[in-house]
Every structure is written in C-alpha cells, then in structure tokens.
N, C-alpha and C positions, 0 to 999 in steps of 0.2 A: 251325296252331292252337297256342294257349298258355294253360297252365290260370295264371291268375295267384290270389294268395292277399294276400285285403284285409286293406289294414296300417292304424296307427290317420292319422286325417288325410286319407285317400282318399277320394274323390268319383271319381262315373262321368264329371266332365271330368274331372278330375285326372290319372285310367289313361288317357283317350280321348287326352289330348294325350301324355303320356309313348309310348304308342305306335302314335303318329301313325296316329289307324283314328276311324270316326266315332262318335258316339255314339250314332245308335242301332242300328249294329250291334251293341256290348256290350248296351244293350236288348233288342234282340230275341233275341238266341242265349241269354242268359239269364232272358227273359221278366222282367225287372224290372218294373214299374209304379210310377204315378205316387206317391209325389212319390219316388222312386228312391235311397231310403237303401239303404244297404251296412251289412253287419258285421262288425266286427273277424274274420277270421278266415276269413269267408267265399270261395268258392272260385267264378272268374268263365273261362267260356270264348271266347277272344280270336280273332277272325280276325286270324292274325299272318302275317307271311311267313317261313318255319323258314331258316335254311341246311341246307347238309349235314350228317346225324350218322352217324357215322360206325359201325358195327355195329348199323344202325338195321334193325329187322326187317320183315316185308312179314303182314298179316294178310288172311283170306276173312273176307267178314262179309255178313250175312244176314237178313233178315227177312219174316214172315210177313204177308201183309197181304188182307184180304177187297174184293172190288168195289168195296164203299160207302163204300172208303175216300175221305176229302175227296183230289180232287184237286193243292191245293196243298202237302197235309201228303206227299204224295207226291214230288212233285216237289222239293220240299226235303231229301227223304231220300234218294232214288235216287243222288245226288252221292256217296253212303257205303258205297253198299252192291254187293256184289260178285252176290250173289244178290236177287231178289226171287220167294218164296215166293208164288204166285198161291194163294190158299186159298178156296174147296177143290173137287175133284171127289170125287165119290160113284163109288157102283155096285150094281147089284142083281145079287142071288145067281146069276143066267144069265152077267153078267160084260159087262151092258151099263153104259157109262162115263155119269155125271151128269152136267154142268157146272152151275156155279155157278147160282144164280135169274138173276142182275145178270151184264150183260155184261163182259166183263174184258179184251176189246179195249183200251183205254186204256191198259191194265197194262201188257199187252206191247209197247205199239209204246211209250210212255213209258220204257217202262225200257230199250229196243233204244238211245232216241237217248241216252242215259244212258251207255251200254259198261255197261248192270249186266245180267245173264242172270234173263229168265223163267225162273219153274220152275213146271211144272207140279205140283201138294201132291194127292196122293191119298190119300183118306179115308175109310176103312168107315161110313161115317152112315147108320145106318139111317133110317128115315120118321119118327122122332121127334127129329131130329138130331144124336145119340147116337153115339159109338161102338159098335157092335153085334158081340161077338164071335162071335156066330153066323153072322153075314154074312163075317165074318174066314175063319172056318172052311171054308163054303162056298169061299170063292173061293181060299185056299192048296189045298184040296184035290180040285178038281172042276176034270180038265186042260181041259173045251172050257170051261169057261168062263175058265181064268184065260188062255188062247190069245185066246179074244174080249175080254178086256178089255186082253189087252197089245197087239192090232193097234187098237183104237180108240185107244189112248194113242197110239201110233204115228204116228195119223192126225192126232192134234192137233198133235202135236211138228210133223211134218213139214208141217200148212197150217199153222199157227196161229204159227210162230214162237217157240213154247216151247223154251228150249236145256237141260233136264234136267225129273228128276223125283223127286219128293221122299216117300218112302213112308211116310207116320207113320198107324201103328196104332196103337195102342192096347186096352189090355185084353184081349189073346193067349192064350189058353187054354195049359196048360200042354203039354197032349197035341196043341198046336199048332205048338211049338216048330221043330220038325225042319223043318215042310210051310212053314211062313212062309222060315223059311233059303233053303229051293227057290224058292220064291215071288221072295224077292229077287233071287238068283242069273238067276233067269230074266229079269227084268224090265234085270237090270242088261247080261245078254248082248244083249240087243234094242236097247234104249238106247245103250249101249255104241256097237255097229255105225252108227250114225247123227253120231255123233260127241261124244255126249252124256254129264254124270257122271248116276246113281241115287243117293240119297242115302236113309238111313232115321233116323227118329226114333226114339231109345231114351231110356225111362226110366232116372234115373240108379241102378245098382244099385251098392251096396255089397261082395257078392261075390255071385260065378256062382249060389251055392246060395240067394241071399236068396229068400224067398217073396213070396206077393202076387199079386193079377189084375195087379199095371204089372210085374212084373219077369218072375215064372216063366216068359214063353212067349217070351224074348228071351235068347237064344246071342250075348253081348258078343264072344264069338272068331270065331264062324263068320259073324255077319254083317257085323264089320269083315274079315273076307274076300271075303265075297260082293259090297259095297256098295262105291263108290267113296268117299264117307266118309260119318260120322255125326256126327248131331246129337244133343248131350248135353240132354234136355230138366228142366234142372236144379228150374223153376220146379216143378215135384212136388214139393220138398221145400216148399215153401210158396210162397202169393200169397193176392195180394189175393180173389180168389174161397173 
C-alpha cells in the first residue's frame, strides 16, 4: 500500500497509469465517485507493491464488530486485521454466559479462513443493554458465580473456535477496583491454559488517581499484569455519539 498526495495536473488515470494499478481500485479503496475529481492536496490509498523497508516494524490490529455486521464489509477487513472482536456476550448476576441475539458463526469461521483470531468481547449488559455496574459487581465478587461464568466461556472457546477473550467493562465502581483485578487474573489463568491471550478494555486515564465512573475502578498497573494486553479505549475522549 502507498499513501500518495495529489499534485496539481492529476487525474485518477494519470496516478492509475503512473502506477501501473487499475482504476477502479483507486475508486474503490478511496470511495471516489462519479465524475471523480481530485484535489490539489488531497491524500489517496494505492494498492501498490512495497519492496523491502528495511527497520520496518510489525503492528496487532483489531477490531470490534457486531453479527449484523454486512458480510462483505467484513470480508474486506479481516485481510487487516490481527483480532476480530465478536461483540458481544452478556451474563446474568448467577454467572450464566449470554450470546449475542444474531448468530455469529460466520464471524468465526470467516475470520479462521482469514489467519485473523476470533475473540470472544464480554460484556456486563444489563436487560436494557447498558452497561450495568451492579451486574459488574455481582460477578467480580460472587466466586460460584464468576467459576460458572468462566467454565461457560470455556466452553465456547473450546466448541465454538473462539482463539481469546476480550473483557471490556465499563463503569467499575470504585470499591470495585481490587475484585475486578481478581476477576481478570482469573479469567486470564483459565484462558491462558488453553492456549489463548485475555485482553481488557480500559478507559484512557490520565493519572492513577483521576476520578470518574470510566477511570476510578480500573488499576492501569495491576491489570496490565494481570491481562495479556490491553486496549487503550481512547474514543472516551470524544466521538461521534
């Protein structure tokens, strides 16, 4: 791939033939439409063929994606991506596992022929689809149930072909702090054993002490101990929502 930068005089033949690639792949990968003006300045990405760079680094990359996702917008992305994020599973305060409404079979055997890893994305949603700190609660701190919710994960990993899992809370109470840390560690030693990384979603905090429902119940030290890595969930500082 090659990010090229339009100069004055260019036309989508113009780049097309300079590097010998069709035109409506420059089309498509940068959704141009008709009648296909460019502008001075403008920044276009090229299926090119790279050589070797030499101190060239290796990145994970990752994305979150629901059932309903269109099939095709899939399949065009799994080429990229290192993870894919199956979102999401629930759970009720007993510590019995949700699956999604919408089947998600597709997910993981699409993403298997890919070389990209299902993950299985678990998620405190309460019944109004919510993150629910009280359900948080419950289940860092009530051991048969957090025992029954990690052999059901268990279960899925090992039929279902899920290769990790991905634990994004949200809204952690603060006197929660400690019991979620356990929480992880445990989830990651099970996982772990199977051959598999745990991974957890943290809000981005600014320092240890910041305050707040996203920060105070999240130990940035103990849980990048705990978890085999984390996910910086940056878009809290702002988005479209």
């Amino acid at each position: 791939m090659t990010i090229y930068t339009v100069k004055e005089g260019d036309s989508v033949d113009s780049i097309a033939a300079a590097f010998n690639i069709p035109v409506s792949t420059i089309l498509y990968n940068n959704q141009i439409s008709s009648p296909y003006s460019l502008a001075v300045g403008q920044s276009l990405l090229l299926s090119t063929e790279e050589g070797a760079v030499e101190n060239k680094r290796s990145i994970y990359t990752g994305g979150y994606a629901y059932p309903f996702i269109d099939r095709e917008v899939l399949t065009q992305t799994l080429p990229y991506l290192s993870y894919l994020y199956v979102f999401s599973y629930g759970f009720t305060a007993e510590g019995e596992l949700i699956p999604p409404v919408l089947d998600d079979t597709f997910m993981i055997t699409l993403a298997k022929e890919y070389n990209t890893a299902p993950i299985l994305t678990l998620t405190p949603f309460g019944p109004d689809g919510n993150f629910n700190n009280n359900l948080i609660s419950r289940i860092v701190r009530d051991l048969d149930a957090r025992r029954r919710l990690k052999d059901a994960i268990v279960a899925q990993i090992t039929e279902r072909g899920f290769e990790g899992l991905d634990i994004d809370f949200e809204y952690i109470l603060a006197e929660d702090k400690d019991a979620f840390v356990d929480f992880v560690a445990y989830m990651q030693e099970s996982i772990s054993a199977l051959g598999y990384p745990v991974s957890v979603a943290l809000a981005p905090k600014t320092s240890d002490t910041q305050t707040g429902l996203l920060y105070a119940g999240k130990d940035y030290a103990r849980l990048g101990a705990a978890a085999d890595y984390v996910l910086l969930m940056t878009y809290e500082w702002g988005y479209t929502y």
